[in-house]
N, C-alpha and C positions, 0 to 999 in steps of 0.2 A: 400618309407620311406625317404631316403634321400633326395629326394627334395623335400619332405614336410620340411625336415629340414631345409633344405636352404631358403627356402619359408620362411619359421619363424623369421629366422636367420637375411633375409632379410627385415621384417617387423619390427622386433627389431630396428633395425639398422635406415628405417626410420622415426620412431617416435622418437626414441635421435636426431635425427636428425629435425623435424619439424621444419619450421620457418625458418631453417637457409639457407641461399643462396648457391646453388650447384654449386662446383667448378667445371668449365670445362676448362679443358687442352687447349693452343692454337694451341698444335698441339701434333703430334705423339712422339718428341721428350724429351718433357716435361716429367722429372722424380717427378712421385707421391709418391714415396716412395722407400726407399730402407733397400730391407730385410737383419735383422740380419748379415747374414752370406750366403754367396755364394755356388753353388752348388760343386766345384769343391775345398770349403776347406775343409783341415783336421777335424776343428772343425764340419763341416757340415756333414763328412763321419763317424765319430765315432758320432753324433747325432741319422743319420739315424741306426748305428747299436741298438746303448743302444734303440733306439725307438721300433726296431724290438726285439728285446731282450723282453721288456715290454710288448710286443703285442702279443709275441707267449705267455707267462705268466700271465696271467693279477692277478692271484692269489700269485705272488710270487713277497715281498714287497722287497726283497734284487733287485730286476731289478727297481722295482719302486724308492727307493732309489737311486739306479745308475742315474737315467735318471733326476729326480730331482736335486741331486747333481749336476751334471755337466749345468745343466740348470740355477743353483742360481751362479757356479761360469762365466757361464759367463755373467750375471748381474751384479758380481764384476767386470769382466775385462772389459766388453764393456759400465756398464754404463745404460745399453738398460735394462727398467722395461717391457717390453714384455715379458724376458725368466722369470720373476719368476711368470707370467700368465699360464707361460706351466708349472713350474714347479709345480706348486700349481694344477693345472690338472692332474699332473703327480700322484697325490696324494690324488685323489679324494676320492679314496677306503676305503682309512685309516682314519675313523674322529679321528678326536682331545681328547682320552679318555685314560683311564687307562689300556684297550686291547691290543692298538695300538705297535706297536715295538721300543723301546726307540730312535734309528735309525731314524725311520718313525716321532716319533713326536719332536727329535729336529729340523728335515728337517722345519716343519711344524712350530717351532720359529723361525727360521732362517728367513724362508718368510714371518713372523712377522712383524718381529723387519725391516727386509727392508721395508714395507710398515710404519713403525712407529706406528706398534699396539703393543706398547712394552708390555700393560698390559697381553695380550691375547699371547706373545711370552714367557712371563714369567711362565704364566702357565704350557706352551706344556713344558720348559722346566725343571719346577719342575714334572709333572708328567713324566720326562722321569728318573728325577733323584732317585725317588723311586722305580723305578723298578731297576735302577741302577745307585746305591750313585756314582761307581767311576766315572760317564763317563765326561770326561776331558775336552767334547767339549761342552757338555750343563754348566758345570760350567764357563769356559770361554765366554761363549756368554752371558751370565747371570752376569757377572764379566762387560763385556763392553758395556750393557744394563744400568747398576750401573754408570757406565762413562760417557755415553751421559748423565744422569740423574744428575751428580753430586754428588753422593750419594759415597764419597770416602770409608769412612767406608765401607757398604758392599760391595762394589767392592774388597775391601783390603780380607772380610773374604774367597771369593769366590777363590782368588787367593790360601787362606789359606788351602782351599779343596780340589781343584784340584791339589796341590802339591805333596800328596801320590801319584796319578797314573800319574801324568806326568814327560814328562825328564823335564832335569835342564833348560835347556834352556828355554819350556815352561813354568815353574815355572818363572825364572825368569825375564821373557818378562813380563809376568803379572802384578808383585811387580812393577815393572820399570815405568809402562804405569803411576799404580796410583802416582808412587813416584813422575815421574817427570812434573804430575800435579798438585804438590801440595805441592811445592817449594826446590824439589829436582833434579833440572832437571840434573845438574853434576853428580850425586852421581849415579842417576840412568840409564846415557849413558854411565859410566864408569862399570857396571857393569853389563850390556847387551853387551857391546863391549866386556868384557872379558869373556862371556858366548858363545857367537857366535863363537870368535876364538877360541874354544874347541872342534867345531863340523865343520865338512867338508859335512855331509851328510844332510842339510837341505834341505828337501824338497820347492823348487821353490817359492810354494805361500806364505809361512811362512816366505822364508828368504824376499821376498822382502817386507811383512809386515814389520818385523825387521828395515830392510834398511829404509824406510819411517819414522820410528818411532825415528830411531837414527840422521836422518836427523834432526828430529823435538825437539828432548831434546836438539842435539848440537846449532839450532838455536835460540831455546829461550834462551842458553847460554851466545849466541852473536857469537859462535864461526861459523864464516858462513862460513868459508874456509872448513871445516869440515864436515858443513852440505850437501853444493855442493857438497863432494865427495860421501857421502853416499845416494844422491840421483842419484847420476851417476851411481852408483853400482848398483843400485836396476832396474835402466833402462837396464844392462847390461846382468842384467839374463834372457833379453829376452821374459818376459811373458808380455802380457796387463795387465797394472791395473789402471785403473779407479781413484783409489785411489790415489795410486803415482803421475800421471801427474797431476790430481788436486792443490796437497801438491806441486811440484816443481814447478808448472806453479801462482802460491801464492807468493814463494820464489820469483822468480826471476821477477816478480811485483812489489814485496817491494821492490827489487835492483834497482827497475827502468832500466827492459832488458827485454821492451817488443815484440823486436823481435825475442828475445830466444822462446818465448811462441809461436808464431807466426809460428817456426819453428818446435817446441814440437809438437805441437796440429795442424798441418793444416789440416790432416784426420782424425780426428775426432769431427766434427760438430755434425754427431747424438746422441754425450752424450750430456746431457741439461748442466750437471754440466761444461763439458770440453765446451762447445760452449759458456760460459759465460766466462770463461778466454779466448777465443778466440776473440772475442767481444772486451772486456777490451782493450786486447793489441791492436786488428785492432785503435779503437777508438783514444788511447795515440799516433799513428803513424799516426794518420790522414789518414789512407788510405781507399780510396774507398769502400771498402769491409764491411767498421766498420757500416753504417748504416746498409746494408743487412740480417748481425749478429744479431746487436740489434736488428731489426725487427722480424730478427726467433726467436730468443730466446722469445721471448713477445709473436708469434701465440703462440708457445707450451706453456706457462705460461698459457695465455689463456685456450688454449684445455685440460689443466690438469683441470682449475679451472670446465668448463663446465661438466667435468665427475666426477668429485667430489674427487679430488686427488692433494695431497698439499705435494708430497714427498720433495721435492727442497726446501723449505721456504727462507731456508737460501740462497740459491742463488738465489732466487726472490727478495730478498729484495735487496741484491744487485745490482740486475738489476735496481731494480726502482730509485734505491740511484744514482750509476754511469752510469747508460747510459740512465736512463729516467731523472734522477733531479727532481723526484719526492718524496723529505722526507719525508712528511705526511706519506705516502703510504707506505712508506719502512719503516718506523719507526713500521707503523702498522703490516706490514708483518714480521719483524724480532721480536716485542714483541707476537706474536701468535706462532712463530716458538719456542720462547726461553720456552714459558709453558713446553714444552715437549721435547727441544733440549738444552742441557747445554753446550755442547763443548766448547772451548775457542774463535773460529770461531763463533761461535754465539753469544756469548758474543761482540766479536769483531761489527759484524756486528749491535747491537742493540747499542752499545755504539757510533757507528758513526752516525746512524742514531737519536739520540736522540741530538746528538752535531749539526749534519743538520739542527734538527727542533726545537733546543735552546731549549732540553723540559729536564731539568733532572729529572722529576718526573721516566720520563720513563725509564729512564736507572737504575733506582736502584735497581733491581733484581740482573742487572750486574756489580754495583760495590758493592754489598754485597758479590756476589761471588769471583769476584775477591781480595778484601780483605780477605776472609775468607778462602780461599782454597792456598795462599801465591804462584800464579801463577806466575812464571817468563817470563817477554815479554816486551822487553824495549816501544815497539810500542804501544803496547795493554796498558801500565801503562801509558804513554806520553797521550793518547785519552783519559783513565779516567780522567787524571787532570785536563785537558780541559773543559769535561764535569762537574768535580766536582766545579771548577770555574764559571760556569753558574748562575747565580741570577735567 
């Protein structure tokens, strides 16, 4: 039975594949790939445990939950959309209904909303919420669903809900996120800054969400002295995050210190997101290494488009804009991303692109939004004028 499976597995595999010219290594040495995570790390042993943990149970959704969890955060930390392939495996058992364990189907948004099926994440997590109006983590992910979207209002109400069963600080992380997108960036890092120094006990991934977040209100502030310390902070507590180095290795882009980046991010090429700031700065330093980058970064653009997966938009378009010179193309890539990606990075990214290809038809999603939402960005408002300047 097994190698009947593998048989299959293997005939899957060639037919995605047909047509295409088979890569052969020119020698022994030649690394094909390199897995997630090593046999000899931490993360790898407490894997192998929760996996066994799940395998002696296969009917108890609390191990299955376990094993998934920790498989979507380290999706956040490393970046790598392989773990939420397991983790959504991890989760086979449990479909997406009103049965399911509230638990089991916000897991089941979470790996949603990562692939950008926010409609179909919205679901799991109203049907997690009527089984359980308090749960703090399906209104929250449903709250920053509303965010990517734009949608400040109900992001705002959602914050409104989950304020009964959450601490202060989680409350008011929430209020903050939408405040200071939407032209309260002071009010609302002066008031997450004094919620944080109340609590000593924050759990690792939350604070350095926080830390990220306060980096990002103080610098659309302008206060960058500020923002750098709270992005140092966040680096300090020690955990990988995806998220973080992305947001500081942006920062200090803008600053024009692109060998800070350089130093940030040199082990971590296999995030697409981090290997395109990696790129960027090799590029700006002229060094050797900057075509290699841009090169990788384009196969995997590639090999995402071939399997049908468009997680990245936003940093594709970037690619094509600054390291291919390809506006058209980046204009096109960042107005498909912004249908269904609102952030101010996206915004950012379609408004340069639109300035590239001298089109301001295109950009006007983006400056409707940004006037309408009273975004603070001296950068981001500087490109709209430009843009709006356009004949």
């Amino acid at each position: 039975m097994r190698a009947r499976a593998l048989l299959a597995t293997f005939l899957l595999c060639l037919s995605a594949l047909a047509g295409a010219a088979p890569r052969i290594p020119a020698s022994d040495a030649v690394v094909l790939e390199r897995l997630p995570v090593r046999a000899g790390d931490p993360a790898a042993l407490e894997l192998r445990r929760l996996r066994a943990t799940a395998a002696a149970a296969p009917a108890d959704a609390d191990a299955a939950a376990a094993l998934a969890r920790r498989y979507f955060e380290l999706a956040m930390e490393e970046g790598d959309p392989r773990y939420v392939g397991y983790a959504e495996a991890a989760l086979r058992a449990w479909p997406e209904t009103a049965a399911t364990p509230p638990e089991i189907l916000v897991l089941h948004g979470m790996l949603r909303q990562y692939r950008h099926d926010f409609a179909r994440g919205m679901a799991d997590f109203e049907l997690a919420l009527r089984a359980q109006p308090d749960n703090t983590e399906a209104h929250a992910w449903r709250a920053a669903i509303f965010m990517v979207q734009a949608d400040y209002a109900s992001a705002r109400r959602e914050c409104e809900q989950l304020a009964p069963s959450a601490t202060e600080l989680q409350a008011t992380a929430c209020v903050a996120y939408v405040d200071a997108t939407t032209g309260r960036a002071r009010e609302a890092y002066a008031k997450l800054a004094a919620a944080l120094a109340k609590r000593s006990d924050v759990p690792p991934g939350f604070h350095i969400w926080i830390q990220t977040r306060l980096a990002e209100f103080a610098w659309r502030a302008g206060e960058l002295s500020a923002a750098e310390g709270h992005f140092r902070k966040g680096l300090e507590l020690g955990v990988n995050d995806n998220f973080l180095l992305a947001a500081y290795a942006d920062f200090l882009l803008e600053q024009n210190r692109p060998a800070e980046v350089i130093s940030l991010l040199k082990s971590w090429e296999r995030s697409d997101t981090l290997l395109l700031r990696l790129a960027l700065a090799a590029r700006r330093l002229k060094q050797p290494e900057a075509d290699r980058l841009a090169r990788t970064l384009g196969e995997r653009f590639a090999d995402a488009s071939l399997r049908g997966e468009r997680l990245h938009l936003q940093e594709e378009a970037r690619y094509l804009l600054d390291l291919k010179g390809d506006a058209r193309a980046a204009l096109a890539a960042a107005a498909e991303n912004y249908r269904t990606q609102r952030e101010p990075r996206d915004a950012e990214i379609l408004l340069r692109a639109a300035l590239a290809s001298q089109d301001r038809a295109a950009a006007e999603p983006a400056l409707k939004w940004l006037e309408a939402s009273g975004f603070e960005a001296g950068v981001l408002r500087a490109i709209a004028g430009q843009v709006k300047a356009l004949k």
